[in-house]
Each structure stands twice: as structure tokens, then as C-alpha cells.
N, C-alpha and C positions, 0 to 999 in steps of 0.2 A: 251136220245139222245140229242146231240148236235146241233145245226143246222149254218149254215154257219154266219159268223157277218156282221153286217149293215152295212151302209156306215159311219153314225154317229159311230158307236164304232170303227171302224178303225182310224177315225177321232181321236177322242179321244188318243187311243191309240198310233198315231204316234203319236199327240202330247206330251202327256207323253212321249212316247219313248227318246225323243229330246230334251225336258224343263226339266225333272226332274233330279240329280246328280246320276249318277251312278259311280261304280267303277268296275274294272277289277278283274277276278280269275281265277284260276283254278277248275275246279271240274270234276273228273273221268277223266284227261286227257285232257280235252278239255279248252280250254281258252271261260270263258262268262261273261258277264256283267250284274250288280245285283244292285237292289236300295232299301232301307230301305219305308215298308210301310206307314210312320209318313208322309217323306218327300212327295210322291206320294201323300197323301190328300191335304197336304200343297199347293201343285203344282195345282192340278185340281180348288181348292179351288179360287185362283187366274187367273185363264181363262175366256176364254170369254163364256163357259157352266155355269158359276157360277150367270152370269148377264142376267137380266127378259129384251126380247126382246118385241117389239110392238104384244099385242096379243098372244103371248106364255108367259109360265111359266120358271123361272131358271130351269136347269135341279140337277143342285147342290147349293140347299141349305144349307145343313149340314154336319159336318164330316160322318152321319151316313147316309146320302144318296149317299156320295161317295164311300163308304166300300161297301154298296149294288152292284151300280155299278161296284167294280172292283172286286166282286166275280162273275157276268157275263163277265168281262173278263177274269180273269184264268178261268172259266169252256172252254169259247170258244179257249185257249191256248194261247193266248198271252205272258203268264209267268208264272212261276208255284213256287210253296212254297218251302224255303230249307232248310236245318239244319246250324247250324255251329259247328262245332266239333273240340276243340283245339287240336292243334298238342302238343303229347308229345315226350321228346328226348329217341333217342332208346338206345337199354339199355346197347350197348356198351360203350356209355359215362358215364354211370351211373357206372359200374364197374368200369372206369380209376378212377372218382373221387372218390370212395370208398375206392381205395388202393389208391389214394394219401392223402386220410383223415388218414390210419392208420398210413402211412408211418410220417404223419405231426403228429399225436399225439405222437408216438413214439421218437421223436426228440423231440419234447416239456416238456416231462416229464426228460428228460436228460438235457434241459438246465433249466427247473424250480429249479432245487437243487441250481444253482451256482448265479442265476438271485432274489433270494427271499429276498437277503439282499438289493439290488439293487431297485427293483419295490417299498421295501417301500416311498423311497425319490424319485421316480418318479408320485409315485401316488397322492403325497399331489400337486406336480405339476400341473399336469394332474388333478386336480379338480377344481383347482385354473383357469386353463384355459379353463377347460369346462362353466364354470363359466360365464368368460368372453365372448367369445362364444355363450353364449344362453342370453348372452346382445346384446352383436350385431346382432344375427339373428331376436331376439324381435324387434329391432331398424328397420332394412332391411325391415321384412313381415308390420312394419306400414308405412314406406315409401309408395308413390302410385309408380307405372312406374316399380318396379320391378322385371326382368325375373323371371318367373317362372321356376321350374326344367323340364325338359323332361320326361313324364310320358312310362315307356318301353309296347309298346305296344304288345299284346303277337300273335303270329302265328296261323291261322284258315285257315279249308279247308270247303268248301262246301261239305253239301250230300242230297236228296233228301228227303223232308219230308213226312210223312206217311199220316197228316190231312194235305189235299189241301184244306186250305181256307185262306180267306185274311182279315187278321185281322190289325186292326188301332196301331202300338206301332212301336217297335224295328225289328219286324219280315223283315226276307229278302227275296228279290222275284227276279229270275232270268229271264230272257227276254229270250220268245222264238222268239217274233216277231222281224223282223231283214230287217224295210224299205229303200229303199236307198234313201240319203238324195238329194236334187235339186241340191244342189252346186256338189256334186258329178257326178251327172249323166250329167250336162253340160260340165264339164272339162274332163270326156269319151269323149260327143259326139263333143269337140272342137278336140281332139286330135284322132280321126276316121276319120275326113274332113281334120285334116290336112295330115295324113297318104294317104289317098284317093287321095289327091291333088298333092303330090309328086312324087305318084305313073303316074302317067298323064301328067307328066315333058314332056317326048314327045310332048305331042298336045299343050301346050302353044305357044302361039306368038313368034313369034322370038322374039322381043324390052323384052319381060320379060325373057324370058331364060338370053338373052345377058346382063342383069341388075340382076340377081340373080346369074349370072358367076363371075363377077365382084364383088358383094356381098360377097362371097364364099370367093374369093382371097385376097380380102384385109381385112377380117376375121382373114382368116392363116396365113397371113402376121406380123396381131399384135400378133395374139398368141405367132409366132415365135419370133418375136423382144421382147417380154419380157422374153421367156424363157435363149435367149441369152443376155439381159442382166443382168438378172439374174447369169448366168456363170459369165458374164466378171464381174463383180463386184467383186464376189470370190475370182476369180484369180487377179484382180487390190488390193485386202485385202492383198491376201498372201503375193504379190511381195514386199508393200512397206513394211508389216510385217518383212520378211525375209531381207532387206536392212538394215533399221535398229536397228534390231534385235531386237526387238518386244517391240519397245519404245512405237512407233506411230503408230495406230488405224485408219485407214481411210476408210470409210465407201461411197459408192456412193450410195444414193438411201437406206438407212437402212431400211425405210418400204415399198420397193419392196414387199417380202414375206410375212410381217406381216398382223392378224388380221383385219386389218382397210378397211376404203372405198376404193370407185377406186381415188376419187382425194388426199384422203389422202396418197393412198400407194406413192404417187410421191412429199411428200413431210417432211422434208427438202432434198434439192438435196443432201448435204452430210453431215458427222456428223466427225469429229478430235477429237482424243484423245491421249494424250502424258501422257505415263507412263514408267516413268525412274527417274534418281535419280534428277534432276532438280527441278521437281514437286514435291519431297520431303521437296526442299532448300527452295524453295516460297512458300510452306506451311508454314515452321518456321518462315523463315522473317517474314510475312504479321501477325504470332501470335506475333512477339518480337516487330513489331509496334505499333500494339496496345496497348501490356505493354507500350513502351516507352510514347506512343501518354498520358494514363492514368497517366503516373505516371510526364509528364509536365505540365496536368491540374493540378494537386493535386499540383504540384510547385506554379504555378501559383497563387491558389487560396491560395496558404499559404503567397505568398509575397501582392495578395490585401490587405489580412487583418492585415500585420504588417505597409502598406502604409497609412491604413485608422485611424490605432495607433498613427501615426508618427502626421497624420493629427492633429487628437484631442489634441494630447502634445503641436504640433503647436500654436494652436489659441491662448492661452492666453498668452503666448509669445510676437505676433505682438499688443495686445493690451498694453501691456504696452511698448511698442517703441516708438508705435503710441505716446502717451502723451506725451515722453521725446521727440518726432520729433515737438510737437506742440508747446514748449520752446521755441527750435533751431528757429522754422520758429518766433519767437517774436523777438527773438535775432539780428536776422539779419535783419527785416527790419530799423532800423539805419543806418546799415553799406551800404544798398544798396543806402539810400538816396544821403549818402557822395559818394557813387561813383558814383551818375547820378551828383552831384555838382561839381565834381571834370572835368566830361565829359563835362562837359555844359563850364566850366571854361575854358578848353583844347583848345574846339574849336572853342571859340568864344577867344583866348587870343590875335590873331592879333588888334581885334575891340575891344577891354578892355578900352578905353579912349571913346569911342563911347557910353557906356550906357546912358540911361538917368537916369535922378532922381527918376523916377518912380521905377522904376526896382530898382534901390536902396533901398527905403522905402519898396516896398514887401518885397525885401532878409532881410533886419532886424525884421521885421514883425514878420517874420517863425520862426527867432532865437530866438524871444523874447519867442514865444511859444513854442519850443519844451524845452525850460529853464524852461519854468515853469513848463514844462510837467515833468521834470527830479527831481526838487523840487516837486512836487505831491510825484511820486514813490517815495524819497528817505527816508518819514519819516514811509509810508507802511512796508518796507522791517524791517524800524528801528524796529517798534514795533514787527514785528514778532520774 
């Protein structure tokens, strides 16, 4: 005999019910939810039963005090033990693919006569690339970060098992216990007060009726205004669609309808799109200028470097000018002398009787020397 459960193992048990992973099935028809007995220890393990209070003992110390435990809860029914028993495919599929196995072998043996000259030079292929192959997948599985494949995982039904006990491992335990959860039962008892409240619409105040009247209306108002613009948008697509003739794309409001938030669905106000032959022509240009624009660099840079050529040939050029200019300018200071002599002569020729003596002995002075300056040069140049 059974006797009714404590307040602690209810305890308990919703909490598991609630913390530990379960998953959904089928079993005999009914839809139930079933959790693995590893994870349930793991779970308890981690509670606040697990931790020594002031003056009390942990109530779970060990995996093996927990197992105790929740073989007092399956006796008292909170959940009970099950099988799992793979699903096999019935045997109508099994007969298709049977006769399409003979039907394949049969064919096969018909074209193996014609194909046996052929496989040999496919085969030496075919090793040469498995070869390769099982380099690259050596390479791939020592990389780290690599997906791994999809493991197919195989189809199971629940059945009820024969030993009802609750063992520590892989075994599955179906939930008879079935509490309802707080968030739940508030969002009932919100939506029973407001059922309740509506119903009561009579006895409100006037100021609230005539404020939730109002509410109401300009509600339906927006609904309506977006369902109509909605339409009109459609039909503002068609019309300029159909104008001209289905060049131009013009969209009011595109993510009206869409996916998106409330402030995003209103935004961009509209969307243009031209598709016709134009759009074609300024595709082409906009690539033949770029060719052009690439192929006046590539100009460009070819005339720098025959300019910076020109340069280097340049330089030693102007050096030797240079020296034959530095002659020229020896040459001529004589000549400019006689023309400041000749200036000075010019403009003073009215007052020519007016010099004094002085000014005489200078000017012979300067001639004496640049005569002797000319006898210096002239036995220089001899010798050379």
C-alpha cells in the first residue's frame, strides 16, 4: 500500500517537474513528456534539497540517496518507467526496394560486358583521387572548428515497462504528475477579470464608457486606414506599371505588409525602380568608363617615366653649357666696360672741355692697367 505524498515530495517533484529537460512523444496514442534518469539526479543534485540548512541535514547527499528518493516517487506515481522500442519500416517498402534491387542488378550485369574495358582507366583514376581525398580529409579532421557530419538519428516509440524502478543511467521516465505552472494560472486569472469586466460594461461610469467608445473607434479607424492603404498602394503600382509599360516600379510604403516593426513598416515612404532598355545603356557606359578612366592611368604613368628619362639625359647636358656660359660671361666683361666708357663719354660730351686733371690721370691710370693686364694673358694663352 501506497500512502498519499508529503508536502516535501510534491515539493520536490514539481520542482523537477519544471527544472529538469524533458522532451515530448507519443506513447499508445497519447502525447507525454519524458526525461532521462542521469539528467533528474544531475538536476536534484543542484537544488536547494542538496544544501545542509541551520540545524538539519542535506536531504541529498549522493547520486545514491537520490535514486532512493525517486524510487519513492515512482511508487507514489509521479512517473513511471518505459521502454523504447525502435521503429522498423513496414514491409511494403521493403518489397519495393527488393524488386528495385533486382531490377538494378539486372541492368548492371548488361552493362558490365560493355563498361569492363572502360572501368579499367577509370579505376587507376579513381585511386589516384581517393588518394587525394583521404589527404584532405586527414588535413580537415586535424584542423580544430570543423563541422562535424550529421549523425541520422533513428525513430522510437515508447511502451511501458515491466520492472518499475528507477535506476541512475540512460533509462526514461514518463511524467504522470501534470502541475500547473504560476505564470500560467495568472494569465487564466488575468483574462477571467477581464472577461468578467466587459461583461459589466453596463454599470461603468459614464466618463469610462464614453472614453473606451472613443478608444474603440479610433482603433477601427487605424485598422481601416491601413488596410486601405494597403489597396491604394497596389493599385497606384499597377496604374504607373501599366503607363509605362512596365519600365518603372513605384512602390508607396513597400514595407507596409512586410515582416518588420510598426515604425519600420512606414519606412522608406517610397522605393523607384526603372527597368527598361536605358538602364541597360548606363550599365555599359559607366563599365567603358572605367576601362577608359584605367587605360588613361596606365597612359599617364607611361609618359611620367619617359619625362623622368628625358630628365636624367638632361642633366649632363646643362653642365656642360654651364662652363662654356662661364667663358662667355669672361668675354664680355671688357666689352661692357667700353660701353659704360663710351655712355659716360656721351653724356657728359657737352662738358668735355670742363674735366679736370684729375679725372685725367685716373682714366690713364686704368688703361695703363688693363694693358698690362692683356700682356699678363697674352704669354699664358702663348704657352698653352
Amino acid at each position: 500500500e501506497v500512502g498519499e505524498p508529503f508536502k516535501e515530495e510534491k515539493a520536490v517533484a514539481k520542482y523537477l517537474r519544471f527544472n529538469c529537460p524533458t522532451k515530448s512523444t507519443n506513447m499508445m496514442g497519447h502525447r507525454v513528456d519524458y526525461f532521462i534518469a542521469s539528467k533528474a539526479v544531475d538536476c536534484l543534485l543542484d537544488s536547494k534539497w542538496a544544501k545542509a540548512r541551520k540545524g538539519e541535514e542535506a536531504l541529498f547527499t549522493t547520486r545514491e540517496s537520490v535514486v532512493e528518493y525517486c524510487n519513492r516517487l515512482l511508487k507514489k506515481q509521479f512517473f513511471h518507467r518505459a521502454l523504447k522500442v525502435m521503429k522498423m519500416k513496414p514491409d511494403k517498402d521493403t518489397k519495393k526496394e527488393k524488386e528495385k534491387g533486382k531490377a538494378e542488378i539486372g541492368k548492371e550485369e548488361e552493362k558490365k560486358s560493355k563498361k569492363e574495358s572502360v572501368k579499367d582507366d577509370k579505376n587507376k583514376k579513381e585511386k589516384e583521387k581517393k588518394k587525394d581525398g583521404e589527404k584532405e580529409e586527414c588535413k580537415k579532421d586535424e584542423t580544430p572548428g570543423t563541422p562535424k557530419k550529421k549523425e541520422t538519428k533513428r525513430k522510437f516509440k515508447l511502451e511501458p515497462h515491466e520492472d518499475q524502478v528507477f535506476l541512475d543511467g540512460n533509462e526514461v521516465y514518463v511524467w504522470i504528475y501534470d502541475p500547473v505552472h504560476f505564470k500560467t494560472f495568472a494569465m487564466g486569472l488575468v483574462l477571467v477579470i477581464a472577461v468578467i469586466a466587459a461583461t459589466l460594461f453596463p454599470l461603468w461610469p459614464a466618463e469610462m464608457r464614453v472614453g473606451v467608445y472613443y478608444l474603440s473607434v479610433g482603433a477601427g479607424c487605424f485598422v481601416a486606414s491601413i488596410l486601405l492603404l494597403a489597396v491604394a498602394r497596389c493599385i497606384l503600382f499597377l496604374i504607373i506599371w501599366l503607363i509605362t509599360g512596365g519600365r518603372h516600379h513605384f512602390w508607396f510604403l513597400p514595407n507596409l505588409t512586410a515582416d518588420v516593426g510598426f515604425i519600420d513598416s512606414f519606412r522608406p515612404v517610397y522605393t523607384h525602380e526603372y527597368k527598361g532598355p536605358k538602364a541597360d545603356l548606363k550599365k555599359e557606359e559607366k563599365s567603358e568608363s572605367k576601362k577608359q578612366q584605367k587605360y588613361d592611368s596606365e597612359e599617364k604613368s607611361d609618359s611620367e617615366k619617359k619625362e623622368e628619362d628625358d630628365g636624367k639625359t638632361e642633366g649632363p647636358r646643362n653642365s656642360g653649357t654651364d662652363g662654356s656660359g662661364g667663358e662667355r660671361h669672361s668675354d664680355t666683361d671688357s666689352d661692357r666696360r667700353e660701353d659704360d666708357r663710351s655712355q659716360h663719354s656721351s653724356g657728359n660730351g657737352n662738358d668735355f672741355e670742363m674735366i679736370t686733371k684729375e679725372e685725367l690721370e685716373q682714366q690713364t691710370d686704368e688703361g695703363d692697367c688693363e694693358e698690362e693686364e692683356e700682356t699678363e694673358s697674352r704669354p699664358s694663352h702663348e704657352k698653352s
